[in-house]
LUMLOZA-36522 format. One record per residue (C-alpha): residue number from 1; residue in three letters; x, y negated, z negated. Coordinates in Angstrom, 3 decimals. Each point is the difference from the previous one (the first is absolute). Last residue first. Layout:
REM LUMLOZA-36522
(NUM; "ALA"; (X; Y; Z)) ...
This chain:
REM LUMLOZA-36522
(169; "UNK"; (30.614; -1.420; 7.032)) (168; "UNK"; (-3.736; -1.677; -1.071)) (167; "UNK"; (0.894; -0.466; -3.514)) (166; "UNK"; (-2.397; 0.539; -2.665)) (165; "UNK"; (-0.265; -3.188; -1.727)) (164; "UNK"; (-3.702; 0.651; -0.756)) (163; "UNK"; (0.024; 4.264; -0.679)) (162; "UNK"; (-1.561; 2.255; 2.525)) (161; "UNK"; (-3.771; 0.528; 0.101)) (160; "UNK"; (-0.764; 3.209; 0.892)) (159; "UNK"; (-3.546; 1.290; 1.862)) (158; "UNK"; (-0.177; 4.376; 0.677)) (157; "UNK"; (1.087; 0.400; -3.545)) (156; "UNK"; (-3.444; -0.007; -1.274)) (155; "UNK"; (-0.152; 3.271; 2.015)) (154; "UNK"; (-2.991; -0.124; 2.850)) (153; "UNK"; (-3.328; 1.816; -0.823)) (152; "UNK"; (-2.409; 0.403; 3.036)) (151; "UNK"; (-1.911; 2.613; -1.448)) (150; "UNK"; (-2.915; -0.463; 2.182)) (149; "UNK"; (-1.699; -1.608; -3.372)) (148; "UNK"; (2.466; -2.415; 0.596)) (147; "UNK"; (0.054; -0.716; 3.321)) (146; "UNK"; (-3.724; -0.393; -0.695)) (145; "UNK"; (-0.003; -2.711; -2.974)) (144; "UNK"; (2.614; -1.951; 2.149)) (143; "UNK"; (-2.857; 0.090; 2.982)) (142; "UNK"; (-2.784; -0.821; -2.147)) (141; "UNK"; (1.836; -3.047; -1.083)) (140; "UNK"; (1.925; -1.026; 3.181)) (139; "UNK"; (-3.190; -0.753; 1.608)) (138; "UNK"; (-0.145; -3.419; -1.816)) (137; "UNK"; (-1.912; -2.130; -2.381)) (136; "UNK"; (-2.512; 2.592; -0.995)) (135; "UNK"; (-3.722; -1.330; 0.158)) (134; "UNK"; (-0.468; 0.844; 3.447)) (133; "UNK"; (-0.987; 3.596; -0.763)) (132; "UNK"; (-0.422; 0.513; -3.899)) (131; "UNK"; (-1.096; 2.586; 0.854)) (130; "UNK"; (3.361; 1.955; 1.372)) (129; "UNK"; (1.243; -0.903; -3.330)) (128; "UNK"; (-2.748; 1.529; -1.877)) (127; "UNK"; (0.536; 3.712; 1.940)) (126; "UNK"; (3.857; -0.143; -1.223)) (125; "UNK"; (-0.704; -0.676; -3.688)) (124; "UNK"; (0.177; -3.214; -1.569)) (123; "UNK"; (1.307; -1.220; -3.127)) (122; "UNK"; (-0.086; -3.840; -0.451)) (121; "UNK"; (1.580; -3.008; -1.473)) (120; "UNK"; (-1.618; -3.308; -0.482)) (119; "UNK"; (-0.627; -3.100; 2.026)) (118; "UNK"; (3.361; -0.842; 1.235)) (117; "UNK"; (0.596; -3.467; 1.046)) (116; "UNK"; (2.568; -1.556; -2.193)) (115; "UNK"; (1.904; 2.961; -1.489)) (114; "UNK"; (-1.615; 2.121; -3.054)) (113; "UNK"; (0.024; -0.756; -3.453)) (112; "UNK"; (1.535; 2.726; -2.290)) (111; "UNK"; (-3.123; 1.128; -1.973)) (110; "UNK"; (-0.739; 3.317; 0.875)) (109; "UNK"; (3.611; 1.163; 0.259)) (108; "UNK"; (0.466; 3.265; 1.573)) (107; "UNK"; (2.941; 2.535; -0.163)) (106; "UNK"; (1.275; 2.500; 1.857)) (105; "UNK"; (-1.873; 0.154; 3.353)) (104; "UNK"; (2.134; 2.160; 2.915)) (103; "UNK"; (1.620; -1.505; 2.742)) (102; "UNK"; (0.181; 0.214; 3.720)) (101; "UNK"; (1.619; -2.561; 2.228)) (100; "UNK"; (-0.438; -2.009; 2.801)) (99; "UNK"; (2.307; -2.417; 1.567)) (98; "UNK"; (-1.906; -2.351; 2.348)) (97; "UNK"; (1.287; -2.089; 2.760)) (96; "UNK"; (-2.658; -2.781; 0.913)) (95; "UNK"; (-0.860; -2.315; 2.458)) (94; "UNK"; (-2.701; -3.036; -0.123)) (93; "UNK"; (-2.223; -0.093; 2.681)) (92; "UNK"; (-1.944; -1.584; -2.261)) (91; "UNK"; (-3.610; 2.066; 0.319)) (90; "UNK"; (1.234; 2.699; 2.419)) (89; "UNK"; (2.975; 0.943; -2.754)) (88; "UNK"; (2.922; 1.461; 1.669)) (87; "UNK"; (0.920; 3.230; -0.898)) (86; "UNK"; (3.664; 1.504; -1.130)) (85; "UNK"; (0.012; 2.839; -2.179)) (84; "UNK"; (2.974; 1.646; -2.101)) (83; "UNK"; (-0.290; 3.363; -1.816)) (82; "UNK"; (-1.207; 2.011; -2.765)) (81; "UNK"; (3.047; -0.439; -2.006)) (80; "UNK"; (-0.359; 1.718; -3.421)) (79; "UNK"; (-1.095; 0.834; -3.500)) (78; "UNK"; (0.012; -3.618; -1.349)) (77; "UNK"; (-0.726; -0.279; -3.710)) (76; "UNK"; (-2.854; -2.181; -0.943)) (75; "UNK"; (-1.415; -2.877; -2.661)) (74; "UNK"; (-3.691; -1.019; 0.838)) (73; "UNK"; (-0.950; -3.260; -0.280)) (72; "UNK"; (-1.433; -0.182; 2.527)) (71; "UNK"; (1.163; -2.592; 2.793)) (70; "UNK"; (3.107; -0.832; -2.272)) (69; "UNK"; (0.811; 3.463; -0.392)) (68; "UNK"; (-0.149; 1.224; 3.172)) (67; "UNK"; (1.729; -2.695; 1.466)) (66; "UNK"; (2.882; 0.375; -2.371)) (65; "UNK"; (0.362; 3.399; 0.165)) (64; "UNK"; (-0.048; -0.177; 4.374)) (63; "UNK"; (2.438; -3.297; -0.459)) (62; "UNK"; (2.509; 2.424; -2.158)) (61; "UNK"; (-0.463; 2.646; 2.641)) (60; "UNK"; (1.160; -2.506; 3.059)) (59; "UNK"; (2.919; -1.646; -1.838)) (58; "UNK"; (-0.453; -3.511; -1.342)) (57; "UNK"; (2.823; -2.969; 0.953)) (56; "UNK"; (-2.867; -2.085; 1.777)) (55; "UNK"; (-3.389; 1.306; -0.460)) (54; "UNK"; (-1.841; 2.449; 1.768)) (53; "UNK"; (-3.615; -0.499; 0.931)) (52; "UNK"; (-3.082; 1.778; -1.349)) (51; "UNK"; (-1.787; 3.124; -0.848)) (50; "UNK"; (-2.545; 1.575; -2.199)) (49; "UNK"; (-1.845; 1.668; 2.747)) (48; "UNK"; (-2.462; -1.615; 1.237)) (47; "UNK"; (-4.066; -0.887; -0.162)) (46; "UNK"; (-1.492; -3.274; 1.183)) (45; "UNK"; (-2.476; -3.091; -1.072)) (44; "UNK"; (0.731; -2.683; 2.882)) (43; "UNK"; (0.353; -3.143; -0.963)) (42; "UNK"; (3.926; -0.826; 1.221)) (41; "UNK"; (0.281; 3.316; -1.628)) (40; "UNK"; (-1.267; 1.083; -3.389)) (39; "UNK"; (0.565; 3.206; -1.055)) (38; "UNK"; (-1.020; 3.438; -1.731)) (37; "UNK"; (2.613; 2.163; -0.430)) (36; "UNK"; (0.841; 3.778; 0.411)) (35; "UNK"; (1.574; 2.783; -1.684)) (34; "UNK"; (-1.063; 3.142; 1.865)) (33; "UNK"; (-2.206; 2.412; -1.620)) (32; "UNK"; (-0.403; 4.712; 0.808)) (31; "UNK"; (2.001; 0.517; -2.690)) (30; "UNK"; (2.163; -3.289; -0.820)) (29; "UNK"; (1.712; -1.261; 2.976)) (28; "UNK"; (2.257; -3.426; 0.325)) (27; "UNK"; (1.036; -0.975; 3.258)) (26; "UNK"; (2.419; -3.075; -0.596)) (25; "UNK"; (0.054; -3.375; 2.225)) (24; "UNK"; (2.945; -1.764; 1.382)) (23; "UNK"; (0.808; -2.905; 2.588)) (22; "UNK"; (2.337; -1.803; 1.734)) (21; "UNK"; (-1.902; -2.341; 2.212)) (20; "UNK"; (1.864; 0.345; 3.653)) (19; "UNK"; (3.049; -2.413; 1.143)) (18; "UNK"; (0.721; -1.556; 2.830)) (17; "UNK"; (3.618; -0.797; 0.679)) (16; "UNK"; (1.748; -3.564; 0.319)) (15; "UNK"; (3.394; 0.483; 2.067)) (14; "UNK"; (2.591; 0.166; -2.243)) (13; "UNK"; (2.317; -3.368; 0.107)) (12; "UNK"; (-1.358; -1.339; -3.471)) (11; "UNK"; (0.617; 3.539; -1.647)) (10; "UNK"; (3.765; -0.101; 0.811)) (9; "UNK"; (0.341; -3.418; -0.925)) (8; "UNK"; (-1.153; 0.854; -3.973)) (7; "UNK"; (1.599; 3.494; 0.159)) (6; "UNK"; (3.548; -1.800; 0.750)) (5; "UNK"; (-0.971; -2.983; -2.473)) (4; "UNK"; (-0.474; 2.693; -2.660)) (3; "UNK"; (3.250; 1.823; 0.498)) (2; "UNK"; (1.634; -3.243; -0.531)) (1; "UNK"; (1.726; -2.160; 2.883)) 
């Protein structure tokens, strides 16, 4: 029997495990500004943080660039772990893990197009946020934006991805 047959019968005699949405989303000051977007969502118009889910074989930081940039278009460099929230959305009842980080704004791209859905990018300070009230998609915005500004800074080190192949013994 090959290595891969082994692994193949092993996973069909797990037990089936729930699993959380994997997510990421990036804090990004300038001054007194957050990077925000603009969004549509199942026809709702709302604010987030550029964020989204992870894909298969990405690490957690390179999803957080990626995100950021595709939402818009806005190249950064990630300063650090600001930490992992879980929250269940009242709406769905969808639930979510989120890794989120803090970078700083590098580059922007005017006209790189922006992902299906988002509206435009933003810069917000603190006091607009709270405004914007029921407009933001979830309370994990405002409360990533204050663990930061609390200082809550988390080496990027903190989350490791180890190798594919890597064995387990």
């Amino acid at each position: 029997m090959s290595i891969d047959q082994i692994q193949s019968t092993a996973l069909e005699t797990e037990p089936r495990v729930w699993c959380p949405q994997v997510t990421v989303a990036t804090v990004v000051p300038r001054g007194r500004h957050f990077l925000l977007v603009e969004e549509q969502v199942h026809g709702r118009t709302v604010i987030n943080q550029p964020a989204g889910h992870l894909e298969p074989d990405e690490s957690l930081q390179s999803a957080a660039i990626r995100e950021t940039l595709e939402e818009t278009g806005w190249d950064v460099e990630l300063d650090c772990l600001i930490g992992v929230q879980q929250w269940v959305s009242s709406q769905s009842g969808s639930q979510f893990v989120r890794f989120t980080f803090a970078a700083h704004p590098v580059y922007h791209d005017p006209s790189r197009p922006l992902d299906r859905g988002i509206l435009r990018a933003l810069w917000l300070d603190r006091d607009e946020i709270i405004a914007a009230g029921d407009r933001l998609r979830s309370p994990l915005i405002l409360h990533s934006i204050d663990d930061w500004l609390a200082g809550r800074h988390l080496p990027l080190n903190s989350v490791s991805q180890l190798a594919p192949g890597t064995p387990s013994i």
